[in-house]
C-alpha positions in Angstrom: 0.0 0.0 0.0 1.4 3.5 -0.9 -0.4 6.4 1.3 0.3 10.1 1.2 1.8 10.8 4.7 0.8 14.4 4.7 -3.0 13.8 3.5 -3.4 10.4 4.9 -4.8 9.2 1.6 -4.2 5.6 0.0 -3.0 6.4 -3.2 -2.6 2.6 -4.7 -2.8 -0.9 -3.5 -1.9 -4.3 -4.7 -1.8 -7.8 -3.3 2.3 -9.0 -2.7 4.9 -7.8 -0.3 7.7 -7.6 -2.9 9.7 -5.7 -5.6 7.6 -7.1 -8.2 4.2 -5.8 -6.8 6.9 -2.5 -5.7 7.8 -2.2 -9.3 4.1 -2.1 -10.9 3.4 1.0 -8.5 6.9 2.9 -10.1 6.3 1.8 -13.3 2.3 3.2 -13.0 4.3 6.9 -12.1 7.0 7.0 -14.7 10.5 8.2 -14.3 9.6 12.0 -14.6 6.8 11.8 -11.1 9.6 8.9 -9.4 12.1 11.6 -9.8 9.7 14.1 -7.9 10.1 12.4 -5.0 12.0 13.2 -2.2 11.3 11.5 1.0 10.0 7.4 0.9 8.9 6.1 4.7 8.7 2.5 4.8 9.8 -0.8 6.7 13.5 -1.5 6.0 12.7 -4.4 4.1 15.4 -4.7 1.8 13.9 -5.2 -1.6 11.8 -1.8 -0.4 15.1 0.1 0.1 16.6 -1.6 -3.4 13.6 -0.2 -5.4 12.8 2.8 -4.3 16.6 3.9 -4.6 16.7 2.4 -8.4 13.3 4.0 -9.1 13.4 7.2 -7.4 17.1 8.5 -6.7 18.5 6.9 -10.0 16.9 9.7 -12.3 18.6 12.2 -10.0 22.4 10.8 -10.4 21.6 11.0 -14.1 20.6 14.5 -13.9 23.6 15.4 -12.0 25.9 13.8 -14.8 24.0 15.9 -17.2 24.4 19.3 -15.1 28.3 18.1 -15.1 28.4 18.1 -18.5 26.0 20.8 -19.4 28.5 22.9 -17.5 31.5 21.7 -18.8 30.2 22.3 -22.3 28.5 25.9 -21.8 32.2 26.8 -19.9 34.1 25.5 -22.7 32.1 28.0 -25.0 30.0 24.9 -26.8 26.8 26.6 -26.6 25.0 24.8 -29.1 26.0 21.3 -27.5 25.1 23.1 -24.3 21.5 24.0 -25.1 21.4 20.5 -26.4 22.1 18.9 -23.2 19.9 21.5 -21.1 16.8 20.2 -23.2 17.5 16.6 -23.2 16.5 16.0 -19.5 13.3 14.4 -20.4 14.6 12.4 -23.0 17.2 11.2 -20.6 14.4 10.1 -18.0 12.1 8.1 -20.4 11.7 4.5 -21.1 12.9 4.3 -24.2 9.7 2.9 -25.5 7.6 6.0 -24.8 9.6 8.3 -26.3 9.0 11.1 -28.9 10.6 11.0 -32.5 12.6 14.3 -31.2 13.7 12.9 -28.5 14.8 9.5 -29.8 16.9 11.6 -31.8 18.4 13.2 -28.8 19.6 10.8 -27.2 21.0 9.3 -30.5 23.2 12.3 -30.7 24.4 11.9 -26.9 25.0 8.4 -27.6 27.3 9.5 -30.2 28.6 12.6 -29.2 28.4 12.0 -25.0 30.0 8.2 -23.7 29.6 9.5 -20.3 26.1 10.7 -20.1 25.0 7.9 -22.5 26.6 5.6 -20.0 24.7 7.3 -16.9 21.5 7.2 -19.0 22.3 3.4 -19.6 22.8 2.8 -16.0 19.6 4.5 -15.2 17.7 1.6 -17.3 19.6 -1.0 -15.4 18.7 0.2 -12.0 14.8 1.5 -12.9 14.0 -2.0 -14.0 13.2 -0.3 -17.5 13.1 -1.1 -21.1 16.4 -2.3 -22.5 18.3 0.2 -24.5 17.4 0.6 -27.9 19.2 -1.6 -30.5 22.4 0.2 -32.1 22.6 2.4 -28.9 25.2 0.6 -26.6 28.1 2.1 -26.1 31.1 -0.4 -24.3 
């Protein structure tokens, strides 16, 4: 059961005490709302711990690789790579199935242009339990 501490609402329920039955309530939000939030109370189970850090705090860690390199590009004077990275955040936190056209061909040009963000994004997958990575998109 998930409940909203602050209203005292349930917000979902589903029979199973695991990360499976854990998993379908993530997957219902979608990276961009997991990444909203900020504070999880729960027993210390540890397959609660393991999925609400891959779910929630995994998107974060990608956007602070992205902020890295946003920086590094708009201080280096790239400001069209910059502006690119700036507005690839929501690419970056989709499952790669539901993404846009545009932004498929975002992260196409990271995965080309940007190893270590492409390999952050990557990462994020693993942890979140996501879609694989597109075919053609690996980078080793």
């Amino acid at each position: 059961m998930i409940v909203d501490h602050d209203t005292g609402v349930l917000l979902w329920a589903r029979p199973g005490r695991d990360s499976t039955t854990l998993d379908k309530f993530f997957d219902s939000l979608g990276a961009q709302r997991c990444a909203q939030i900020t504070l999880v109370s729960a027993d210390a189970a540890e397959w609660i711990v393991t999925v609400v850090a891959a779910r929630c705090w995994a998107t974060k860690a990608l956007d602070e690789v992205r902020r890295e390199v946003w920086n590094a590009a708009r201080k280096g004077g790239q400001k069209t790579v910059a502006k690119e990275l700036k507005n690839a955040r929501f690419a970056l936190w989709k499952n790669p199935g539901d993404l846009t056209d545009r932004q498929a061909a975002t992260l196409a040009g990271i995965a080309k242009t940007n190893a270590p963000l492409y390999r952050a994004y990557l990462a994020m997958l693993d942890l979140g339990g996501m879609c694989p990575p597109l075919p053609g998109r690996a980078i080793t």
